[in-house]
N, C-alpha and C positions, 0 to 999 in steps of 0.2 A: 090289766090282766085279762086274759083269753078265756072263758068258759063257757064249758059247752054241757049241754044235758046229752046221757042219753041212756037207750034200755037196748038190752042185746040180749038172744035167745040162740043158745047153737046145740048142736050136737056135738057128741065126743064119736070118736071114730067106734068105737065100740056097740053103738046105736045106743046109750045110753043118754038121755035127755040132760043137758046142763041146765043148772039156773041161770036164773036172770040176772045178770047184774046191773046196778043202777050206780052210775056214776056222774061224775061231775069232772072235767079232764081241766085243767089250771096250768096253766102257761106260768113260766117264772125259774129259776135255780134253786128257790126253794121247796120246792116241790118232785125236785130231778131224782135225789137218791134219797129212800126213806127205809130202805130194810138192810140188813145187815148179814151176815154170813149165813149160809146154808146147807143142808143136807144134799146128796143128791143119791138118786134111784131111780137104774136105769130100767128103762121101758120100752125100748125097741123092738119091734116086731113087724113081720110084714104086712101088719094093716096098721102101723103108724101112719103119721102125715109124711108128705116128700121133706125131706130138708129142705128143698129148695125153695118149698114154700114160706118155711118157718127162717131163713136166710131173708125172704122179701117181709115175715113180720117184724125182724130184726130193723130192715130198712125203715119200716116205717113208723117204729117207735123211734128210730134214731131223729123223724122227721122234724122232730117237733121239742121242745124243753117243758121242764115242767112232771104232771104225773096226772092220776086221777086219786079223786076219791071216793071208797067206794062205800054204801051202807045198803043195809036193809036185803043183804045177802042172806042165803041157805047155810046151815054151819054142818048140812049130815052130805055135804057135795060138792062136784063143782059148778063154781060160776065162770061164766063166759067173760071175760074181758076183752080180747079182743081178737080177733081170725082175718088169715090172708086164706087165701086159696084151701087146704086141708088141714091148715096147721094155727092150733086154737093154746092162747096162752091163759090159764083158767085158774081160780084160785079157790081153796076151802077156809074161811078165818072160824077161831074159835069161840066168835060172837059174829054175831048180823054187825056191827061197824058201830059208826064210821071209824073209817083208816083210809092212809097215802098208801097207795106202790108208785113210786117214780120211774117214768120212762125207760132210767137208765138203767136200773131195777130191774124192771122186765127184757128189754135187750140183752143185757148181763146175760141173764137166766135163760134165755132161749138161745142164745149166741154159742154160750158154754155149753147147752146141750147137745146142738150141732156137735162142737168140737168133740166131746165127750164120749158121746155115744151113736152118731151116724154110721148105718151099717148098711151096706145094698142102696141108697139113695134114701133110704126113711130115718127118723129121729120120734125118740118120745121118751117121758121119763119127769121126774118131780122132785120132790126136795120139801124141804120145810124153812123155815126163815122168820124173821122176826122182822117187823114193818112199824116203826113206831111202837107203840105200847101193847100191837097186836100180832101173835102166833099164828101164821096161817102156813097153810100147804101150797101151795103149787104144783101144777102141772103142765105139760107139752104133749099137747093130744092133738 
């Protein structure tokens, strides 16, 4: 099994500061899909991220099998998990952790968003879901 430490700090297009999040990323099929159906709410606007961006984050969650887990998150925002270019896939859970999102998970969720609600070349927009035994938000910022 593949794992890796890490801490990431980004912005939301908004200029609103994300949290930290601290994870551990896990290689393996058990760890691919860990959340279950969700909400969505769209968010598009012209200071979204490009799609095209969030299309190369799609890529590169597809890159790899497996998921992270994440702990010791913010529960009143978002955290940062992971960003290509302008386009940041960011989570709120209703504790600090630990909890899985699998790769496939997050692809899904940002792929779908694309499809959903791309208007003018930008995307953005969130949802709610359930991840294991943990209720979190999501976002496409």
């Amino acid at each position: 099994m593949l794992v890796l430490q890490f801490a990431a700090i980004g912005l939301l297009t908004s200029g609103a500061k994300a949290g930290q999040a601290r994870g551990t990323w896990l290689s393996g099929s058990q760890y691919t899909n860990k959340c279950g159906d969700t909400t969505w709410d769209m968010g598009t606007s012209a200071t979204s991220p490009l799609a095209s961006d969030c299309d190369a984050l799609v890529k590169w969650m597809e890159g790899g099998t497996g998921g992270v887990m994440l702990s010791g998150l913010k529960t009143d925002g978002p955290n940062l998990v992971h960003r290509e270019g302008s386009c940041s896939f960011m989570v709120t859970p209703e504790s600090a952790g630990p909890f899985y999102v699998g790769r496939d998970d997050m692809a899904d969720l940002v792929r779908d968003s694309v499809a959903r609600w791309a208007r003018d070349g930008r995307v953005g927009g969130g949802g709610a879901t359930r991840c294991g035994d943990m209720s979190i938000t999501w976002s496409v910022g």
